[in-house]
C-alpha positions as CSV (number, residue, x, y, z in Angstrom):
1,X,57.9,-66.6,173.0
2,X,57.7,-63.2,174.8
3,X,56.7,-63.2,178.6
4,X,54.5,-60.5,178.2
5,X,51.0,-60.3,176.1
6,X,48.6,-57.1,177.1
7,X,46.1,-58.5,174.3
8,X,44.5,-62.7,173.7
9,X,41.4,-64.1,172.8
10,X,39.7,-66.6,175.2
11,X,36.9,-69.0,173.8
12,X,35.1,-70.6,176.9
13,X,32.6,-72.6,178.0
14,X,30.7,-72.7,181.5
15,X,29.7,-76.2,182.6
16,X,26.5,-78.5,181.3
17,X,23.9,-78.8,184.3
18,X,23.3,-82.6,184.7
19,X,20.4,-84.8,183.7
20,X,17.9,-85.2,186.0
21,X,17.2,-89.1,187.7
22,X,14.0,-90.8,187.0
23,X,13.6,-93.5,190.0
24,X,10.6,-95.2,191.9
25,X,11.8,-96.0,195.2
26,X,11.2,-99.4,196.1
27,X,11.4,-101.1,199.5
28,X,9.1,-104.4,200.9
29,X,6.0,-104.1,201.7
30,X,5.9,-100.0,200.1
31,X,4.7,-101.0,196.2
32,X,3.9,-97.8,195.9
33,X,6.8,-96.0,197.1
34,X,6.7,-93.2,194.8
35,X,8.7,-91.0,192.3
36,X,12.5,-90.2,194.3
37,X,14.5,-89.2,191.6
38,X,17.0,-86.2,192.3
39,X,17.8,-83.2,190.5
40,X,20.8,-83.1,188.1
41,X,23.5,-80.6,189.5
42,X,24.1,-76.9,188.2
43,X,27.3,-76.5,185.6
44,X,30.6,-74.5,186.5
45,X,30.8,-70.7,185.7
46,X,33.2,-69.5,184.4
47,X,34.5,-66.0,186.0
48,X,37.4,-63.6,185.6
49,X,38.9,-62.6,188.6
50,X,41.9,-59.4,189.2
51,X,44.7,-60.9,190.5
52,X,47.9,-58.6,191.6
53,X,50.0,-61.2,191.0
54,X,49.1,-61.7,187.4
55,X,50.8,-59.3,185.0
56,X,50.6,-60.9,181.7
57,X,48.2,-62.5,179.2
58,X,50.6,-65.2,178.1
59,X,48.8,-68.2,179.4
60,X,45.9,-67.3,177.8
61,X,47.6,-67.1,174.2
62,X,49.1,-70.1,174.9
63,X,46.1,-72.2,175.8
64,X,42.6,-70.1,174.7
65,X,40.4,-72.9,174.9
66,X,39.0,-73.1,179.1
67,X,35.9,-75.1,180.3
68,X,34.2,-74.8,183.3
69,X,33.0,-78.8,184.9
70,X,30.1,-80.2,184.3
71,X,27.4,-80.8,187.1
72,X,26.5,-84.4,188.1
73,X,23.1,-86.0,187.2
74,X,20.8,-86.9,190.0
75,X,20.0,-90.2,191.5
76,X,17.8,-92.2,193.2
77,X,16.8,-91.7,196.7
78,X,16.3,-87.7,196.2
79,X,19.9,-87.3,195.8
80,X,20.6,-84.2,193.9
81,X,24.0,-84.6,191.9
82,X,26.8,-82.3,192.3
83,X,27.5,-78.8,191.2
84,X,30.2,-78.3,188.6
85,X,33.2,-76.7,189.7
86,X,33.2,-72.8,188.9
87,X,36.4,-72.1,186.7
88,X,38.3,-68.9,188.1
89,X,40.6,-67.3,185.6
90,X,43.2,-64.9,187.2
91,X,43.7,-61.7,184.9
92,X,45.9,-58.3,185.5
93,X,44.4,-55.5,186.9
94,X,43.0,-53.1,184.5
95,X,41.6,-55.9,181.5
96,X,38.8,-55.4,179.3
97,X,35.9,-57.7,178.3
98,X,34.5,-57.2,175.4
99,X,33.3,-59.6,173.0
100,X,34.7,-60.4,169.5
101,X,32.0,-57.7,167.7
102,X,32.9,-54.7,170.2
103,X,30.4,-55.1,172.6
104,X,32.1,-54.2,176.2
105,X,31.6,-56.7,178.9
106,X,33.3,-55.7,181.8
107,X,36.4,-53.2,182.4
108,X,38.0,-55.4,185.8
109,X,40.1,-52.6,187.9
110,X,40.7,-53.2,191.6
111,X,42.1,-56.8,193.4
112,X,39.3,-59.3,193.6
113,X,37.3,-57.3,190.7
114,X,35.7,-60.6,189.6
115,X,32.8,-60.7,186.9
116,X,30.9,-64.2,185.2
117,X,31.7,-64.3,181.3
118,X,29.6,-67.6,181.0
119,X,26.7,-69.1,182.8
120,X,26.5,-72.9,183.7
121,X,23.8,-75.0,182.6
122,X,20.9,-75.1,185.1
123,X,20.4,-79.4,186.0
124,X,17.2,-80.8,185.1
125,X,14.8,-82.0,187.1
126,X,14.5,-85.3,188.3
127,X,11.1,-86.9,188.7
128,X,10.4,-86.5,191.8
129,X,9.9,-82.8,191.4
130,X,8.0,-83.4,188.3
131,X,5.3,-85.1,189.9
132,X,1.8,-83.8,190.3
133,X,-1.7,-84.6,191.2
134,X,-2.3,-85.8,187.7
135,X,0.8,-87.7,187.0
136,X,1.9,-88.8,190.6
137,X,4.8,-91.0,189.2
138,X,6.7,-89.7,186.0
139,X,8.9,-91.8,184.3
140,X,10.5,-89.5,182.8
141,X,13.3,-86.8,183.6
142,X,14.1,-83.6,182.3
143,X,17.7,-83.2,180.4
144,X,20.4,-80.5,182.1
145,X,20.7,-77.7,179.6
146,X,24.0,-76.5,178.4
147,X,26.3,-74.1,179.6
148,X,26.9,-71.1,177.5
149,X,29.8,-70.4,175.2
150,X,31.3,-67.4,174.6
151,X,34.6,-65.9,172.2
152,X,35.7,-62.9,174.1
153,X,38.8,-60.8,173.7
154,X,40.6,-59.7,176.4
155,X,42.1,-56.4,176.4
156,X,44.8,-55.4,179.5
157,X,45.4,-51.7,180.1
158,X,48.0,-51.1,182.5
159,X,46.6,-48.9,185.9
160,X,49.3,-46.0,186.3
161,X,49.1,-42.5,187.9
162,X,51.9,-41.5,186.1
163,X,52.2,-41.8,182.0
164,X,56.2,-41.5,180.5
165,X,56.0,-40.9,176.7
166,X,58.4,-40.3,174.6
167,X,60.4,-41.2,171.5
168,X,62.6,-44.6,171.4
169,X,66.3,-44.2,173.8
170,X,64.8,-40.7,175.1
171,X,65.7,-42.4,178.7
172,X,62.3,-43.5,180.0
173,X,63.8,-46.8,181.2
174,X,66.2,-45.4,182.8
175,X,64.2,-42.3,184.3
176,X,62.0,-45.3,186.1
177,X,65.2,-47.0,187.5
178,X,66.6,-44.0,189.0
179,X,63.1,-42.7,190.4
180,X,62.0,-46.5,191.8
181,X,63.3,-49.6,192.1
182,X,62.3,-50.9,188.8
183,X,65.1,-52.4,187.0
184,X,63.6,-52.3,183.4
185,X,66.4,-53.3,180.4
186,X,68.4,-50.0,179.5
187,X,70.8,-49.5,176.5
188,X,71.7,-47.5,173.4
189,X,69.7,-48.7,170.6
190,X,66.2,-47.9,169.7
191,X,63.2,-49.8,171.3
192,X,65.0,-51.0,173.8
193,X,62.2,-51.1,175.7
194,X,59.2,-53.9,174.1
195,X,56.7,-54.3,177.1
196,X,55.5,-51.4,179.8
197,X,57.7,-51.2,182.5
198,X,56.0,-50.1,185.8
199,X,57.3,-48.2,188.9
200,X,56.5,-47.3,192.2
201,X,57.7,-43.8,193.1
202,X,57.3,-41.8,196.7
203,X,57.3,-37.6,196.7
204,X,56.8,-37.1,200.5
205,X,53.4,-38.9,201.4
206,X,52.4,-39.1,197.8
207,X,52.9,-42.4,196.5
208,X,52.0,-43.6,192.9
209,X,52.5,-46.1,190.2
210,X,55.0,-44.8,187.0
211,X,54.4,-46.4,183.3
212,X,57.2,-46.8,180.9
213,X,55.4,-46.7,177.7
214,X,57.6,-47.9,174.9
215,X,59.3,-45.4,172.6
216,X,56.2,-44.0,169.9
217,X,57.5,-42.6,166.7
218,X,55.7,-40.4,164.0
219,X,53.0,-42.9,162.8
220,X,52.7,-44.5,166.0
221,X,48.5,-44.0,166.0
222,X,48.4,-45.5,162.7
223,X,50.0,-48.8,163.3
224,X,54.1,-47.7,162.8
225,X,56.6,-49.1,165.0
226,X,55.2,-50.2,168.5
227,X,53.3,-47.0,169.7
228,X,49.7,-48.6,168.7
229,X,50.2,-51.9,170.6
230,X,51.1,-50.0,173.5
231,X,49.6,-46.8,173.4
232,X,46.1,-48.3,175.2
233,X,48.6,-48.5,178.7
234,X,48.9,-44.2,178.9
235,X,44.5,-44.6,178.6
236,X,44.4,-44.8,182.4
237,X,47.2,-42.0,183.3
238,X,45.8,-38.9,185.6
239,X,49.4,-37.0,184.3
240,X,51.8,-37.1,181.2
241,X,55.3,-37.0,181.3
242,X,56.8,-35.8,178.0
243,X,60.6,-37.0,178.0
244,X,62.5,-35.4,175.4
245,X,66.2,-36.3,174.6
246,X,68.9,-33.3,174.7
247,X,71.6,-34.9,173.5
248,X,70.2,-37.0,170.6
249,X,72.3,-36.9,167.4
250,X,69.7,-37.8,164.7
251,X,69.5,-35.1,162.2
252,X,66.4,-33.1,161.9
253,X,65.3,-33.9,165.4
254,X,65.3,-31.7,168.6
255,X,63.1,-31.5,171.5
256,X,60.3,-29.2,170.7
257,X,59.5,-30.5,167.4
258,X,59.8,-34.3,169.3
259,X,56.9,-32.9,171.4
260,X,55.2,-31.9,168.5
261,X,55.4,-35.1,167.1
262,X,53.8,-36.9,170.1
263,X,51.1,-34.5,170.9
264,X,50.1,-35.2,167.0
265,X,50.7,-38.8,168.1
266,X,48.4,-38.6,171.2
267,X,45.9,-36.5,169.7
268,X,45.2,-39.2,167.0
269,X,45.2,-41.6,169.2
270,X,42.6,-40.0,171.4
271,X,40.3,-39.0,168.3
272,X,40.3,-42.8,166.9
273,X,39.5,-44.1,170.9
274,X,37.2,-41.8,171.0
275,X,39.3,-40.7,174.6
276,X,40.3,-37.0,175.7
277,X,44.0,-36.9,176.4
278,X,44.3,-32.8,176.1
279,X,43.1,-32.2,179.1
280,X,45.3,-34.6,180.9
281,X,48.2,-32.5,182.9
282,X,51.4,-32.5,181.3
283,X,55.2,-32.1,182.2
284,X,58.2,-31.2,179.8
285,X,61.3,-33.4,180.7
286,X,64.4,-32.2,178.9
287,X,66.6,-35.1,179.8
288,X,70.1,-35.9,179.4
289,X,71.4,-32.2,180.3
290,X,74.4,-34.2,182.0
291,X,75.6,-33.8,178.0
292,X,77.3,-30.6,177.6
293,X,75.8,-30.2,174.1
294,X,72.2,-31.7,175.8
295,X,72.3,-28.9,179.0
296,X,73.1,-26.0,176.2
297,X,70.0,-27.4,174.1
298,X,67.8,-27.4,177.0
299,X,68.8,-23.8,178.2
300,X,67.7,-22.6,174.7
301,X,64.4,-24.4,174.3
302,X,63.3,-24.3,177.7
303,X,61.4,-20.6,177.2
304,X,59.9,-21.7,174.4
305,X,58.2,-24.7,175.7
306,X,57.5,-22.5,179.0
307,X,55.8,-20.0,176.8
308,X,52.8,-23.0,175.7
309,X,52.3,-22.7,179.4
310,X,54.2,-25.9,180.1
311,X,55.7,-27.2,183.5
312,X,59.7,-27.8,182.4
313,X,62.1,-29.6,183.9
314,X,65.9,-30.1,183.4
315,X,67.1,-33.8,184.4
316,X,69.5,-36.1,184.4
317,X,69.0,-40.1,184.9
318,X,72.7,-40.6,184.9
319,X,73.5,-37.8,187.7
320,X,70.2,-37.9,189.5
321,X,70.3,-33.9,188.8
322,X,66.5,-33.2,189.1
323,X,65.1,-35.9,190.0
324,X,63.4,-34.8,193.7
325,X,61.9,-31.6,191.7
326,X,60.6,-34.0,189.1
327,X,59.0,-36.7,191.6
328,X,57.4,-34.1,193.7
329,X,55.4,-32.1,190.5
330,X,54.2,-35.6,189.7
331,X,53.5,-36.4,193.0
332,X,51.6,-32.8,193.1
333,X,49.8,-33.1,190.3
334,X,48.5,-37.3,190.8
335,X,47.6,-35.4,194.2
336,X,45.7,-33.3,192.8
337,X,44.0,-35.7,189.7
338,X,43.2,-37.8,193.1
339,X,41.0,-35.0,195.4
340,X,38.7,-33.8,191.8
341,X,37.8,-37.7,192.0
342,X,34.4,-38.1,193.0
343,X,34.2,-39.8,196.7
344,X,33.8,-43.4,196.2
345,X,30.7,-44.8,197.6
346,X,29.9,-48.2,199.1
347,X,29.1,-50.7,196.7
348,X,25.8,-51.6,195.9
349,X,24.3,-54.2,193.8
350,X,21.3,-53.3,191.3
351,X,19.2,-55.8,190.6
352,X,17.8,-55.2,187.1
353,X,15.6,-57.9,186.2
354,X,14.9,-59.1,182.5
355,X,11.6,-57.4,181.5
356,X,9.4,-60.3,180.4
357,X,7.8,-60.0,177.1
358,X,4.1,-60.0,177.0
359,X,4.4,-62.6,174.6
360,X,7.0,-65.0,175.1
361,X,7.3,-67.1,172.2
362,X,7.0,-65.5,168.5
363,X,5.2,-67.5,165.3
364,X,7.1,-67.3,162.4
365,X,5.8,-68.4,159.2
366,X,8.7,-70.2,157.1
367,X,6.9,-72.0,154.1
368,X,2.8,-72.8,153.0
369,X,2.0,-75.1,156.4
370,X,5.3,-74.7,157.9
371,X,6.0,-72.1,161.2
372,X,9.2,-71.6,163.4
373,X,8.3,-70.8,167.0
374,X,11.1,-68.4,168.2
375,X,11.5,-67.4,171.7
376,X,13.9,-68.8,175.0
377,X,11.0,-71.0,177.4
378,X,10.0,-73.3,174.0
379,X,13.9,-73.3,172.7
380,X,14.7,-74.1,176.8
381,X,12.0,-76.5,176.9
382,X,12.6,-78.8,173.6
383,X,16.6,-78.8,174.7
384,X,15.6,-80.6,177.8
385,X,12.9,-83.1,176.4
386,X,14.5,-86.7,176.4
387,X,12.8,-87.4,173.0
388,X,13.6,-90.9,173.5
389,X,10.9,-91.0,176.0
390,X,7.0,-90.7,174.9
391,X,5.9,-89.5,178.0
392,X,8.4,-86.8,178.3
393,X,7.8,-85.9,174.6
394,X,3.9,-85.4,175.7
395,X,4.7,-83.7,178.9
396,X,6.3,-81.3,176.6
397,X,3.3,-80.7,174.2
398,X,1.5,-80.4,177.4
399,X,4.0,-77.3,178.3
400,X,3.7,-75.6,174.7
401,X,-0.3,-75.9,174.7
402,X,-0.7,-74.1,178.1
403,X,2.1,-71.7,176.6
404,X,-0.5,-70.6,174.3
405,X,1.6,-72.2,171.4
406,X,-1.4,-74.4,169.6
407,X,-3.4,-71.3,169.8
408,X,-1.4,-69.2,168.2
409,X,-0.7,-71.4,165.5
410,X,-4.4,-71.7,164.7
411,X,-4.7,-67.5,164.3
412,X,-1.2,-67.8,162.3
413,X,-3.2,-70.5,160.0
414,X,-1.6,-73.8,160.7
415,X,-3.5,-76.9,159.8
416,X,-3.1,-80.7,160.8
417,X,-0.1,-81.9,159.6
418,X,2.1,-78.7,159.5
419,X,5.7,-78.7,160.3
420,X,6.5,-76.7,163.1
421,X,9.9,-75.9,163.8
422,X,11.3,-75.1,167.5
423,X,14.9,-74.9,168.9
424,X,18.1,-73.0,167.4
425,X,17.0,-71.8,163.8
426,X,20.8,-73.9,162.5
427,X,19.2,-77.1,164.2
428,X,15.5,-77.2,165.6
429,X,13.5,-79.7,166.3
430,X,10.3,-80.8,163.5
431,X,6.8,-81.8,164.8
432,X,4.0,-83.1,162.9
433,X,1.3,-80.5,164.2
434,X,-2.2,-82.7,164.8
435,X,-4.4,-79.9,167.5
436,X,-7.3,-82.2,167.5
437,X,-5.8,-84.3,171.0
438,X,-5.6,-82.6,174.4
439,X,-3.1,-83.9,176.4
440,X,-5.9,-83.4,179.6
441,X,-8.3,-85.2,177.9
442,X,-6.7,-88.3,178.0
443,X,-5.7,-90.6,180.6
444,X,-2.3,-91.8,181.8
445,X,-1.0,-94.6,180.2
446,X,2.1,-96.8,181.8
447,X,5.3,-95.0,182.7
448,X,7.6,-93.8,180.1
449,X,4.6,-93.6,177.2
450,X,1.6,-91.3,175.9
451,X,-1.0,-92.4,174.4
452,X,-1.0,-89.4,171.8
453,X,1.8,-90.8,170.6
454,X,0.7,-94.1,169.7
């Protein structure tokens, strides 16, 4: 199993809130103590959270499935049960949230970045804080409502100042070991390299962050070798580094038609992201001149890269030749990509509320007497209704009448009897419609019953 994974799919789950406690307190001499059942506790979110110290999306291929912890129901004595835990996933700095049909969620950059995928269940409430001037002693509770669940994909795009692309065994790798102390695996056969290597590089009082991009090859945008899996980490990069290999001995290659290929490369990639890499500052590294075949190559096709208006350097990993020139042009030019960035400005949180609907429910007519009632307060409502309990099942209708529900299906043309669906369309809940019995008409019958219900 590799140790690095840039790319995973997470399917999660925030926390259930817990049921709210329906209890009369009872002590000598107080018959009528009164309703003092607590509120059910709140369920665990589930956030994502930058960590420096996480580099890889391995554990998250490995185990996909996470769940947040449930909250505690409420008791007696107004004791309000307990929160579920929040559930704090670590992820590398510079991942994408989106979720499985594109939609973006998030983009986390910077330590502590943390945003909430899903959203714990809210805990129902107990009867003591159901209790009105009507009904002074419920005997019911309402139900904690369920935590959300969510299939997201996770997308990790490395954070670099500093982009090296180039094709496979061009030296990148060792480029990055000779300019920083990364010690990424170096050696003579093609894609050597299988995961970004990163490096840390000072030029003076410049420092910045170098990415090793693994070797691209003709095709790369379209899916050939490993340039597409990989090409996302250069998506961040203020400066390219074209590394081109002098001393190659593959026929029909040399380095200007190599940079060819990988500005076609890039500029495929950028049309299908929908990105704008041409604009990105660029520097020519004719590498390998330690070669006496590679330094007599770079002499010759140095002017004619210079002539595209190009910055060109002539280095050497193995002898170091070049190597302060090259780290200070970089260092200039992430300078330089750093200053044009706008000033960043203390963070403040917008508050942008839900607009509410001016109706909040929607009557949909699914069959001759038959309606669905769409909208989030009834679907909320009938998911936290104990339907085991009468009075709860009336104090319920009670909620939908002054809703405006039984009105609107008397202008949609329901008549006694009709089936009225509410809930989630795959598995609502049926009622027998009778409009003819007010809840407020009638009185209060013992605990836990209605007498609408018969």
């Amino acid at each position: 199993m590799p140790d690095f994974v840039d790319e995973a799919v997470l399917h999660i789950t925030a926390g259930d809130g817990g049921h709210g406690c329906a209890s009369i307190h009872r002590e000598k001499f107080k018959p009528l103590g009164g309703p003092d059942g607590g509120n059910g506790g709140g369920g665990g979110d589930v956030v994502l959270e930058v960590d420096r110290d996480t580099t890889t999306l391995l554990d998250y291929q490995r185990r996909p499935h996470r769940r947040a912890g449930n909250g505690r129901p409420g008791q007696g004595g107004h004791r309000a049960g307990a929160n579920g835990a929040e559930l704090v996933l670590k992820v590398p700095d510079g991942t994408v949230v989106t979720r499985l049909d594109g939609e973006v969620l998030g983009d986390l950059v910077g330590e502590g970045t943390r945003l909430v995928v899903a959203q714990g269940g809210r805990g129902g409430l107990g009867n003591a804080a159901l209790a009105s001037t009507k009904r002074k002693a419920p005997g019911f509770a309402l139900k904690g409502e369920e935590g959300e669940r969510l299939d997201v994909r996770l997308e990790m795009k490395t954070v670099a100042d500093v982009g090296l692309v180039g094709f496979p065994s061009a030296g990148k790798s060792s480029l990055i070991a000779a300019l920083s102390a990364a010690r990424p695996k170096i050696a003579d056969y093609p894609f050597t390299t299988l995961v970004p290597n990163l490096g840390v590089v000072e030029a003076g009082e410049v420092q910045f962050v170098v990415a090793d991009v693994p070797g691209l090859i003709p095709g790369a945008s379209e899916g050939r070798g490993l340039g597409l899996d990989f090409l996302r980490h250069i998506e961040r990069c203020s400066t390219l580094v074209h590394v081109l290999d002098c001393a190659t001995y593959e026929s029909g290659r040399d380095p200007v038609s190599d940079f060819e290929a990988l500005e076609a490369e890039l500029s495929a990639y950028s049309a299908a992201q929908g990105l704008d890499l041409a604009d990105r500052p660029r520097i020519v590294v004719l590498n390998k001149v330690d070669v006496p075949e590679g330094r007599e190559l770079a002499e010759m096709v140095e002017p004619m890269l210079a002539e595209r208006g190009l910055r060109v350097l002539r280095v050497s990993a193995a002898t170091r030749e070049g190597l302060r020139e090259l780290a200070f042009e970089m260092g200039r030019l992430v300078a330089g990509a750093r200053a044009q960035r706008p000033p960043e400005e203390p963070t403040r949180i917008v508050l942008r509320p839900t607009p509410m609907r001016e109706v909040p429910f929607e009557v949909v007519r699914k069959g001759e007497n038959a309606f669905l009632i769409k909208g989030d307060k009834p679907r909320r409502w009938v998911n936290q209704t104990d339907f085991s309990n009468d009075e709860a099942v009336g104090y319920l209708a009670d909620r939908l009448a002054r809703l405006g529900i039984e009105e609107a299906l008397a202008k949609a043309g329901a008549t006694e009897g009709a089936e009225v669906y509410i809930g989630d369309e795959d598995d609502p809940v049926v009622f027998d419609w009778d409009p003819t019995v007010a809840g407020d008409d009638l009185p209060l019958g013992p605990r836990g019953t209605d007498l609408r219900l018969g």
